[in-house]
C-alpha positions as CSV (number, residue, x, y, z in Angstrom):
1,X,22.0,1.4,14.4
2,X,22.3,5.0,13.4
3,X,24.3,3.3,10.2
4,X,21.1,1.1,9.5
5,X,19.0,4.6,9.1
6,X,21.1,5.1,5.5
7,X,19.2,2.0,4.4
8,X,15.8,2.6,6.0
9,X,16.1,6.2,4.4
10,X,17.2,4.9,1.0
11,X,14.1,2.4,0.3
12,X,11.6,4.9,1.9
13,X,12.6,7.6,-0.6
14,X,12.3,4.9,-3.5
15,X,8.8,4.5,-2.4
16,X,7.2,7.2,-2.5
17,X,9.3,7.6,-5.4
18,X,7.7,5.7,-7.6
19,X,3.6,6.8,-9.3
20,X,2.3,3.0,-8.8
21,X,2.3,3.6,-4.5
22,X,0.0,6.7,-5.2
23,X,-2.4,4.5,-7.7
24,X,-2.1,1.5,-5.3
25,X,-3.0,4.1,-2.7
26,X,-6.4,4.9,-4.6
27,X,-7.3,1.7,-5.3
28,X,-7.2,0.3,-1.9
29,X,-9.9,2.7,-1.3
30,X,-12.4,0.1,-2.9
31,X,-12.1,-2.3,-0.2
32,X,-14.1,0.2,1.4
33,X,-16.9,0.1,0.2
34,X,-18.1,-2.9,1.6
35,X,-18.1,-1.0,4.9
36,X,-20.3,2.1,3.2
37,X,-23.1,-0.3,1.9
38,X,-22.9,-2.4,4.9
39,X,-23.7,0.7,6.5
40,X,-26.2,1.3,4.2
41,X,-28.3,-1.8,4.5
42,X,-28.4,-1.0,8.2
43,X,-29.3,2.1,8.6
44,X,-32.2,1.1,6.0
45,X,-33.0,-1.6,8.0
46,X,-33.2,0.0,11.7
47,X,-35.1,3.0,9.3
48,X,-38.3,0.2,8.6
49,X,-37.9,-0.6,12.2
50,X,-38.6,2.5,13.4
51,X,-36.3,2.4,16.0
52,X,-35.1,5.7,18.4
53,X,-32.4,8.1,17.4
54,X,-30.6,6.8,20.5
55,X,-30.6,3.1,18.9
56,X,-29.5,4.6,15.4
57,X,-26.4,6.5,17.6
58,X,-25.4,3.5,19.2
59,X,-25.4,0.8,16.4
60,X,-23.4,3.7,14.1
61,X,-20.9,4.0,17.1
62,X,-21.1,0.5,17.1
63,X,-19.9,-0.1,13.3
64,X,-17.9,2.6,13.0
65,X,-15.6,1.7,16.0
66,X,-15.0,-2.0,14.1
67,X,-14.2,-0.1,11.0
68,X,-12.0,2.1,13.3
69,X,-10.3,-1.0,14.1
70,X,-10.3,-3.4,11.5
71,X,-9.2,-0.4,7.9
72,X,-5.8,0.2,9.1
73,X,-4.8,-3.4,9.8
74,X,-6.1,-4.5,6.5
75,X,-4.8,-1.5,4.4
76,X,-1.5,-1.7,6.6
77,X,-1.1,-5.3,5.5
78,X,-2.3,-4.6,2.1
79,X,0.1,-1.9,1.7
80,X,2.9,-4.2,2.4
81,X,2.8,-5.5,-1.3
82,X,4.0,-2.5,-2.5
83,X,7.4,-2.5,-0.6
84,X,7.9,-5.6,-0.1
85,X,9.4,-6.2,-3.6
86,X,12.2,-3.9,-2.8
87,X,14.3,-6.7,-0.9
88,X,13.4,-8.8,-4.7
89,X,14.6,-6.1,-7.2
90,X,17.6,-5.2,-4.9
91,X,18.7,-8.7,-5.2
92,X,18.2,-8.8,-9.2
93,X,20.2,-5.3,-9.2
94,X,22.7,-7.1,-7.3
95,X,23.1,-4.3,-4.9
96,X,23.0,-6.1,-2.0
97,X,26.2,-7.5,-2.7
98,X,27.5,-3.8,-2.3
99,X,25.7,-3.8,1.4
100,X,27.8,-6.7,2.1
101,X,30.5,-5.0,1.6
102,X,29.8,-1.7,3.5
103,X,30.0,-1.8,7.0
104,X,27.0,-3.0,7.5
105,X,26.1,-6.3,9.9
106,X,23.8,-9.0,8.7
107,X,21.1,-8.2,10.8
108,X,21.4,-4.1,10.7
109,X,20.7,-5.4,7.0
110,X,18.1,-7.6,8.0
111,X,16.4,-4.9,10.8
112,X,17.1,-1.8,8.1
113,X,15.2,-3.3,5.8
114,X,12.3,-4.6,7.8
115,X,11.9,-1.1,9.0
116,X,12.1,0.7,5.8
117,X,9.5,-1.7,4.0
118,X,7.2,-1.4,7.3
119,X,7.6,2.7,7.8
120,X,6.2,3.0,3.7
121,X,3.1,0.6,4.3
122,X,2.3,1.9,7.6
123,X,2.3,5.2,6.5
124,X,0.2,4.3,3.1
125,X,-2.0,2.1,5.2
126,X,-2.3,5.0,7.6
127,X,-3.5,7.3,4.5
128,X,-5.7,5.5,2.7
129,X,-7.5,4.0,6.7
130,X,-7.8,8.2,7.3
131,X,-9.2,9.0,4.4
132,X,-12.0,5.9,4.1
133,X,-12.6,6.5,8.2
134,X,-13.5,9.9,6.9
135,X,-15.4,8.8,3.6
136,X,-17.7,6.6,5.6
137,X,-18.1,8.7,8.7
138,X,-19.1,12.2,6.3
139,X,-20.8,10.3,3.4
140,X,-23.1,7.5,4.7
141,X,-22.8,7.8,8.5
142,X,-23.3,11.7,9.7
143,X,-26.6,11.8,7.0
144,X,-28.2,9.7,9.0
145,X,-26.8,10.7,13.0
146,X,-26.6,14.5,12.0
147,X,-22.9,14.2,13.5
148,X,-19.2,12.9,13.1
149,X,-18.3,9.5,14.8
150,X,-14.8,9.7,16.3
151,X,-12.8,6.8,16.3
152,X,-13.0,5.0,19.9
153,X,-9.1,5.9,21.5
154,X,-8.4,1.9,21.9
155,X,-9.0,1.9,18.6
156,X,-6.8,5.2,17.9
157,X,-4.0,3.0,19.9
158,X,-4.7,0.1,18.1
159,X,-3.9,1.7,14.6
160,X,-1.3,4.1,15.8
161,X,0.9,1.7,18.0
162,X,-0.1,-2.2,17.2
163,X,-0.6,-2.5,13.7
164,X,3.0,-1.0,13.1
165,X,4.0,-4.0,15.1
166,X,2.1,-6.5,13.7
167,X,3.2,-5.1,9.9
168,X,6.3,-5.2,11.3
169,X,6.5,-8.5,12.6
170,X,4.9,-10.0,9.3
171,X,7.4,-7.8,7.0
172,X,10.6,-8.8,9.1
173,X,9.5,-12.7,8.4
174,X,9.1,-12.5,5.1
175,X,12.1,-10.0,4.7
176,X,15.0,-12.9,6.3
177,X,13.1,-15.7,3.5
178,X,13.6,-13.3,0.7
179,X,17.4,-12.6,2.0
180,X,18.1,-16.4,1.9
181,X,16.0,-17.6,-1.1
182,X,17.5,-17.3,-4.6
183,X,14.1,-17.6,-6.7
184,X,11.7,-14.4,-6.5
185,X,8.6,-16.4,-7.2
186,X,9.4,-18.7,-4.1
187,X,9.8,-15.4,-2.0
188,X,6.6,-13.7,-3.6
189,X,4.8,-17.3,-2.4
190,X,6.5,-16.8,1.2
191,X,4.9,-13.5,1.0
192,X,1.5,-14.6,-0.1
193,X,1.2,-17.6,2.3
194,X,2.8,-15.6,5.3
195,X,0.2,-12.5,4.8
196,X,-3.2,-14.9,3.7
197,X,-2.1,-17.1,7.4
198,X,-1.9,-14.1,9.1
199,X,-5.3,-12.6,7.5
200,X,-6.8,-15.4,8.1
201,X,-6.2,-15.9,11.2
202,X,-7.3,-12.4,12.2
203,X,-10.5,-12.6,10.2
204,X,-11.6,-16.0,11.9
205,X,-11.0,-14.4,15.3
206,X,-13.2,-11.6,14.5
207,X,-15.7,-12.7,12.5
208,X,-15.3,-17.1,12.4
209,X,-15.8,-17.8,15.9
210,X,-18.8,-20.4,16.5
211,X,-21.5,-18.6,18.1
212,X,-20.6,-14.5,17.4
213,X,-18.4,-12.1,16.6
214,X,-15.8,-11.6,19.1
215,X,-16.5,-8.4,21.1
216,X,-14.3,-5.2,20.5
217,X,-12.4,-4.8,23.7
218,X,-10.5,-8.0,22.6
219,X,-9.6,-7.0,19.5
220,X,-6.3,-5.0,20.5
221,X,-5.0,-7.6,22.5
222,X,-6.1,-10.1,19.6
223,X,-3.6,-8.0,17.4
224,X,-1.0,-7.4,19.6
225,X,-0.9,-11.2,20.0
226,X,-0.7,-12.3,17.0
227,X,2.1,-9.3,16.0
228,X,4.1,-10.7,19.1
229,X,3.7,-14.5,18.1
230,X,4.4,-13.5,14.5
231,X,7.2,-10.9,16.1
232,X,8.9,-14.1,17.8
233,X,9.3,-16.6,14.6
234,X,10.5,-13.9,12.5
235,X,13.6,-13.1,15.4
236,X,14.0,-16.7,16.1
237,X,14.4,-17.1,12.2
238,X,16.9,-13.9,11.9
239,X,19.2,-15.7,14.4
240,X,20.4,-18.4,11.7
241,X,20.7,-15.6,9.2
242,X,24.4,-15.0,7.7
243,X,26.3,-13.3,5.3
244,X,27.1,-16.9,3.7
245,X,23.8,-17.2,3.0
246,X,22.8,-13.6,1.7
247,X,25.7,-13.8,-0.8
248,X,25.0,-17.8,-1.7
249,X,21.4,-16.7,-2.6
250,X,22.1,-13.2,-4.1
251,X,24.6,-15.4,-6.7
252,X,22.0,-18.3,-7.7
């Protein structure tokens, strides 16, 4: 294992490396200002109604945890694009052909480079959930409370313990199909579909279901969930994974 940490070393340094993580960084931002006008239209809204402070409190605390929740998921999973091409341009570069012949395993391979691709978009998806947590709280939410919303700690645990895992769990899956598949568009495609299913699935559970919105306290356990059913596939998947067929796709 401690051999595998080369590898996991190696692509996070070629990361953060590289200008287009910090500019991707910044424009993930965006997405969050769906959650600062959202706010907007309610706080104008409960304004007209002339409802109590304590009402304003608790529907801020209210939004704020979801957001709490829900930004470092998405930005976590988002942030996954930028790594995930490393296992693509390694295999154009032809260098892991040389990691077959260090002494490296297939799966220390496999699990080095599922680590390395999840540490980079954790930690940018960490980032960019801090600062729009913060952008919403101070800029939209605290005018109108006159104070700072934490985060909830569920959902402190949520983004500091289970979306690792479920990034994880997504990035190992698609990490063993781009081992074994020779075309990179096929493996950008396994990317795409893997991450919209997952996504979507999420986003139905917390905002599709018939009759509301599912409540917070079941939206760690949701992720956990779906990060260990995800978490499964992908090591059922890595059992059948071989040398043979790292090399016989590296060479097509």
């Amino acid at each position: 294992m401690r051999r595998a940490l080369v590898i996991v070393q190696k692509d996070l340094a070629e990361v953060f490396k590289s200008r287009s993580t910090y500019l991707y960084m910044f424009v993930m931002l965006f997405p969050s200002a769906s959650y600062f006008f959202s706010y907007f239209a309610v706080a104008d809204s409960l304004t007209k109604q002339h409802v109590s402070a304590e009402v304003v409190m608790a529907v801020s605390r209210n939004f704020m945890a979801t957001v709490a929740y829900i930004v470092p998921i998405l930005y976590g999973l988002f942030a996954s694009q930028i790594s995930i091409n490393l296992v693509v341009l390694e295999k154009t570069k032809r260098n892991l052909e040389s990691l077959m012949a260090a002494p490296f395993t297939v799966r220390e391979i496999w699990l080095a480079k599922s680590v390395g691709v999840s540490a980079s978009s954790v930690v940018i998806g960490w980032a960019a959930s801090v600062f729009a947590y913060l952008l919403i709280a101070f800029g939209e939410v605290a005018p109108h409370v006159h104070a700072f919303i934490a985060p909830p700690p569920l959902a402190i645990v949520s983004g500091l313990v289970v979306v690792p895992l479920l990034v994880l769990a997504v990035i190992s899956l698609v990490t063993y199909m781009q081992l074994v598949i020779s075309n990179p568009r096929v493996s950008n495609f396994v990317f795409v579909a893997v991450f919209l299913v997952v996504l979507g699935v999420l986003l139905f559970s917390l905002y599709g279901l018939p009759g509301r919105a599912l409540d917070q306290r079941y939206y760690l356990p949701l992720f956990a969930g779906v990060a260990a059913v995800v978490g499964l596939v992908s090591l059922g998947f890595s059992r059948r994974l071989t040398k043979e067929k790292i090399i016989t796709s590296n060479k097509q």
